[in-house]
N, CA, C and O atoms as a MOPAC input file, in Angstrom:
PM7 MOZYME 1SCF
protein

 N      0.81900 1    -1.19700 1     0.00000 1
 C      0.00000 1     0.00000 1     0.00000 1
 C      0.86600 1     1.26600 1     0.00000 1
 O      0.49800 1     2.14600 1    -0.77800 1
 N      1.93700 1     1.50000 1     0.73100 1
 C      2.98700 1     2.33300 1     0.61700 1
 C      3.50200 1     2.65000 1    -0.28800 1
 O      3.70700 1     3.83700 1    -0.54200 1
 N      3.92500 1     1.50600 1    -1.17300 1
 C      4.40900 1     1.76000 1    -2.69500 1
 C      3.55000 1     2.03200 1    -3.71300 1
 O      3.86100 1     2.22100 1    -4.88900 1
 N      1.90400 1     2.05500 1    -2.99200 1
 C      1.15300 1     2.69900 1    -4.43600 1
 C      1.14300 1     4.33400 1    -3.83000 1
 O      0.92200 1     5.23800 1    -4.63600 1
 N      1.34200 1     4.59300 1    -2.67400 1
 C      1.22400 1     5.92400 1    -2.26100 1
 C      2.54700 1     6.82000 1    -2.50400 1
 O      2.40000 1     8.03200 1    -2.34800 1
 N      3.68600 1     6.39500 1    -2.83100 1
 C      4.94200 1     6.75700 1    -3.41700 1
 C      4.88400 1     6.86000 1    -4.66600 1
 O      5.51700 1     7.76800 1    -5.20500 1
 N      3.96600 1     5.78700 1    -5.58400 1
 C      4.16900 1     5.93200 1    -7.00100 1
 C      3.03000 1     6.98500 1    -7.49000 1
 O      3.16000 1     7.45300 1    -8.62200 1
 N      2.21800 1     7.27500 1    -6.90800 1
 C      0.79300 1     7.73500 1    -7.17300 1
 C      1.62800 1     9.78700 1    -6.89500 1
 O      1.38400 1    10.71800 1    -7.66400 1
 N      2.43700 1     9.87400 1    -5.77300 1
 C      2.61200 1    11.18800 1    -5.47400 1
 C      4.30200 1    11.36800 1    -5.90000 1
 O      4.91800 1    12.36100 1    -5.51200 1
 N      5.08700 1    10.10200 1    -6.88600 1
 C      6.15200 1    10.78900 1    -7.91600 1
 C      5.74800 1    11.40900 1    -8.89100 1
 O      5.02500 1    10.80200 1    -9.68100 1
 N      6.09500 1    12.84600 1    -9.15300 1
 C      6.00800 1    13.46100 1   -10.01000 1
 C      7.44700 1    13.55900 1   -11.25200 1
 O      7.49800 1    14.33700 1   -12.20500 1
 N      8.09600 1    12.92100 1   -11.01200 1
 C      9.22100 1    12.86700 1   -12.50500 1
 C      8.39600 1    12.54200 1   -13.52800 1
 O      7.88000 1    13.54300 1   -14.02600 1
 N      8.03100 1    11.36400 1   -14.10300 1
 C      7.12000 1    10.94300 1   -15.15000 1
 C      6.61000 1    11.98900 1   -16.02400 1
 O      6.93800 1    12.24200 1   -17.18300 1
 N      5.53600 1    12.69600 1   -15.08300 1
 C      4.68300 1    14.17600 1   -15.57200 1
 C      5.37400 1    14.90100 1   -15.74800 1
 O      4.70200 1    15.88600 1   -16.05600 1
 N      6.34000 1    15.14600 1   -15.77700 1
 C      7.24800 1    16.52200 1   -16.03100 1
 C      8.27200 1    15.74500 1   -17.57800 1
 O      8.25100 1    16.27700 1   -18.68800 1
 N      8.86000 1    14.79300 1   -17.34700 1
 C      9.19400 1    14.11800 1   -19.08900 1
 C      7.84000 1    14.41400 1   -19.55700 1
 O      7.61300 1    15.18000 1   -20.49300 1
 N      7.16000 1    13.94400 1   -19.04900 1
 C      5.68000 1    13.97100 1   -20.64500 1
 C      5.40400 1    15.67900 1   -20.57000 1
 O      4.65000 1    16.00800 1   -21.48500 1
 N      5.69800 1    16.48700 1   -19.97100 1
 C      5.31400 1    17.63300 1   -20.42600 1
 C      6.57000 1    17.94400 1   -21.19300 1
 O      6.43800 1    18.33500 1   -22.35300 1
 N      7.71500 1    17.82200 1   -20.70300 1
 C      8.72900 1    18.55400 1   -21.53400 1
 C      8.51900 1    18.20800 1   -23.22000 1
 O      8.47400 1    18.96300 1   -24.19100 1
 N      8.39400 1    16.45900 1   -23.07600 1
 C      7.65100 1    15.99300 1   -24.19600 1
 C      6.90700 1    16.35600 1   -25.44300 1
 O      7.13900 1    16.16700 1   -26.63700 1
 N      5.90800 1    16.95500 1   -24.76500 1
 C      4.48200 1    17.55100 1   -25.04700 1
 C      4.97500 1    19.45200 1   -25.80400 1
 O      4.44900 1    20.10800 1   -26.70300 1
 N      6.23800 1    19.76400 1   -24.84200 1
 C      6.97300 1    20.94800 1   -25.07100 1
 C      7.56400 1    21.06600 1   -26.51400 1
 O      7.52300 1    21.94300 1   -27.37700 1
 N      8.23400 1    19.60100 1   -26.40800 1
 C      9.18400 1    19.83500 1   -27.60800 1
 C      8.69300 1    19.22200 1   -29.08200 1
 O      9.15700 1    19.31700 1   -30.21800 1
 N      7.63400 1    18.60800 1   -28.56400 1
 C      6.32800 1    18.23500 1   -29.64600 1
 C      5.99900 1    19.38400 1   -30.30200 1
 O      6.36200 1    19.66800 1   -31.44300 1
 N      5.16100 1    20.19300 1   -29.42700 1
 C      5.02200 1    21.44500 1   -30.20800 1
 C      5.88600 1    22.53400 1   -30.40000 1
 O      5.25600 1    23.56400 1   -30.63800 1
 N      7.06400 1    22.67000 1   -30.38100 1
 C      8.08400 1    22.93100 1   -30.66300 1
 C      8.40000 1    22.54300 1   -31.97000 1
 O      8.35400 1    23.41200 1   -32.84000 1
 N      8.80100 1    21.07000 1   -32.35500 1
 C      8.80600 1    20.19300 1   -33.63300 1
 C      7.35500 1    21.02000 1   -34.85200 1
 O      7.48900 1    21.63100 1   -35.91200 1
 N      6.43000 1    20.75200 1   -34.27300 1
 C      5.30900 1    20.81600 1   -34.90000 1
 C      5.38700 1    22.35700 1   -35.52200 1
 O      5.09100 1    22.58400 1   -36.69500 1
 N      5.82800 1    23.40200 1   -34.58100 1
 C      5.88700 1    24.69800 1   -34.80800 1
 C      6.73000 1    25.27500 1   -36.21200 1
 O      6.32500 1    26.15100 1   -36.97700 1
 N      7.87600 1    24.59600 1   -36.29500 1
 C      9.15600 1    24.70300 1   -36.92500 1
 C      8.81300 1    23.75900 1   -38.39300 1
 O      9.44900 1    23.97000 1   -39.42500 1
 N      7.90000 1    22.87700 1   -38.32100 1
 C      7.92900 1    22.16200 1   -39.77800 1
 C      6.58700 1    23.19000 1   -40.36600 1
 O      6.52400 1    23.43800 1   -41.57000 1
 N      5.81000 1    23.60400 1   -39.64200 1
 C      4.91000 1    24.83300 1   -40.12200 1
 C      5.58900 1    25.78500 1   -40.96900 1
 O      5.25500 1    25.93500 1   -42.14400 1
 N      6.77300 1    26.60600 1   -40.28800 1
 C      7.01800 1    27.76300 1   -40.68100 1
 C      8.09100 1    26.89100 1   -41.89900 1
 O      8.57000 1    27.57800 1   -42.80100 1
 N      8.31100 1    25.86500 1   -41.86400 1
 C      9.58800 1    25.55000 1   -43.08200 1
 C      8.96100 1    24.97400 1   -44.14200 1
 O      9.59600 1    24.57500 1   -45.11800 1
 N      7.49600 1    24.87000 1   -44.02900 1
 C      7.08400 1    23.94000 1   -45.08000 1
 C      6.47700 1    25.90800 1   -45.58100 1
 O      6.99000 1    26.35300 1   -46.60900 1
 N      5.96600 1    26.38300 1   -45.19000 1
 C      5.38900 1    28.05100 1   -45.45200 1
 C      6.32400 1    28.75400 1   -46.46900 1
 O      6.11000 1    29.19700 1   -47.59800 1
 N      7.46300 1    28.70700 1   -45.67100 1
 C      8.58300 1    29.16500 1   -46.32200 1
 C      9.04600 1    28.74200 1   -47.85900 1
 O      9.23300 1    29.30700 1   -48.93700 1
 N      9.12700 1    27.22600 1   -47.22800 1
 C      9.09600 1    26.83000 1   -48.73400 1
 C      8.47600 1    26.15100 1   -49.84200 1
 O      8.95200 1    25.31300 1   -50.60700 1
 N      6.91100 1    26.85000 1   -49.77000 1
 C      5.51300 1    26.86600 1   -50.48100 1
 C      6.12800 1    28.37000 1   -51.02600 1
 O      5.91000 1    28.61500 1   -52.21300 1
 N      6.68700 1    29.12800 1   -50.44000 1
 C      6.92400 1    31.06300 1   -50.59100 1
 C      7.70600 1    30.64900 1   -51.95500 1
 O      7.34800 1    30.62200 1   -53.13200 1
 N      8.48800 1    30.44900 1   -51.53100 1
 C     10.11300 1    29.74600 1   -52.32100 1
 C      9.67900 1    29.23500 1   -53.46800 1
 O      9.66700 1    29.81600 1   -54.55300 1
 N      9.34800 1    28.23700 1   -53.25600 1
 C      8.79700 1    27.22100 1   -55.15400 1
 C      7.47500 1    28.76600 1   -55.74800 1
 O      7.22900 1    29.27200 1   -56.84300 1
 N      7.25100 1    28.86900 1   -55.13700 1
 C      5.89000 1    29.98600 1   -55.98400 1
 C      6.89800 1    31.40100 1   -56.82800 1
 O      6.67700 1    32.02100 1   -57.86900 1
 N      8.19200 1    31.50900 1   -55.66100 1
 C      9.48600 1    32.52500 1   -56.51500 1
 C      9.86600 1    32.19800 1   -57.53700 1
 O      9.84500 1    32.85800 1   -58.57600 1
 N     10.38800 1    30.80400 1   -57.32200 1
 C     11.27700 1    30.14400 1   -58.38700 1
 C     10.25300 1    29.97400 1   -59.77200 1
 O     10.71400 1    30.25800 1   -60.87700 1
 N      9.47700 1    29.71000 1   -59.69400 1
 C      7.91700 1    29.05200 1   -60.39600 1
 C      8.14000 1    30.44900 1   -61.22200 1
 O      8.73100 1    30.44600 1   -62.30200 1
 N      7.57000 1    31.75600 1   -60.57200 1
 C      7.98000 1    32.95300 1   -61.62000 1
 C      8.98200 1    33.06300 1   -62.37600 1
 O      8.89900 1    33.20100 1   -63.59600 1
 N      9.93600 1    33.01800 1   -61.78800 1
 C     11.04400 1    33.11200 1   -62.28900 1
 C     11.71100 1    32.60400 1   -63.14700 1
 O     12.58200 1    33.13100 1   -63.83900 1
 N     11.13600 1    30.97200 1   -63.15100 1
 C     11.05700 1    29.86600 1   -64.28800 1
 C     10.12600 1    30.60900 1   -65.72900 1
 O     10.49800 1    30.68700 1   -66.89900 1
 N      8.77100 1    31.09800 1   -65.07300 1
 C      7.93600 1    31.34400 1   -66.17100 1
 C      8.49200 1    32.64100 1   -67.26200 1
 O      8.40300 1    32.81300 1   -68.47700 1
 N      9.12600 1    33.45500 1   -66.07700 1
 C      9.69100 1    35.00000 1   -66.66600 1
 C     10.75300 1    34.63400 1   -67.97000 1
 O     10.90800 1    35.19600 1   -69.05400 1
 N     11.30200 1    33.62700 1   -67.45900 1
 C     12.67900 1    32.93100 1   -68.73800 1
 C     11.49100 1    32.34400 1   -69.85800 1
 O     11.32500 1    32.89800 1   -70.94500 1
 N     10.75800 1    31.23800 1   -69.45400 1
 C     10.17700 1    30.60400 1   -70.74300 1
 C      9.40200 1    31.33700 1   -71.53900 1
 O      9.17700 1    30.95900 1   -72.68900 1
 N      8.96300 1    32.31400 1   -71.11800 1
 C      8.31700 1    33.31600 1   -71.71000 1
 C      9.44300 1    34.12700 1   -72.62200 1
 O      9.21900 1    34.05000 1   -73.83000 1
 N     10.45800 1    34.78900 1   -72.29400 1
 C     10.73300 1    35.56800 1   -73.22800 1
 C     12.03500 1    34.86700 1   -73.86800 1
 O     12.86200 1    35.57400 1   -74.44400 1
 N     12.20100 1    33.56500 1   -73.77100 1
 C     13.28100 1    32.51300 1   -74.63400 1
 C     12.28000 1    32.07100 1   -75.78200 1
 O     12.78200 1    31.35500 1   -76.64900 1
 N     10.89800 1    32.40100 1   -75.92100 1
 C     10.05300 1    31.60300 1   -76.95900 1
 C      9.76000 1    32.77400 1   -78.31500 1
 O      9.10800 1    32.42700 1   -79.30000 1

């Protein structure tokens, strides 16, 4: 009974799963702004492609 009252009031566990949970959305945050970025990027290049085929024809 002691050892469920020790395991029940350790708190290490909960604090990995939050840091966890931290660096999850952390991860999650950073593939947002890099996939944004480079949706920005191919839509530049994409002009820039079109600006040449256009006046090479």
């Amino acid at each position: 009974m002691a050892g469920i009252n020790i395991f029940l009031k350790d708190e290490k566990g909960v604090t990995a799963i939050e840091y966890a949970l931290i660096a999850a959305g952390i991860a999650i945050a950073i593939f947002v702004v890099v996939w944004g970025v480079g949706q920005k990027l191919s839509s530049a290049f994409q002009l820039v492609a079109d600006c040449f085929s256009v006046s090479g024809s």
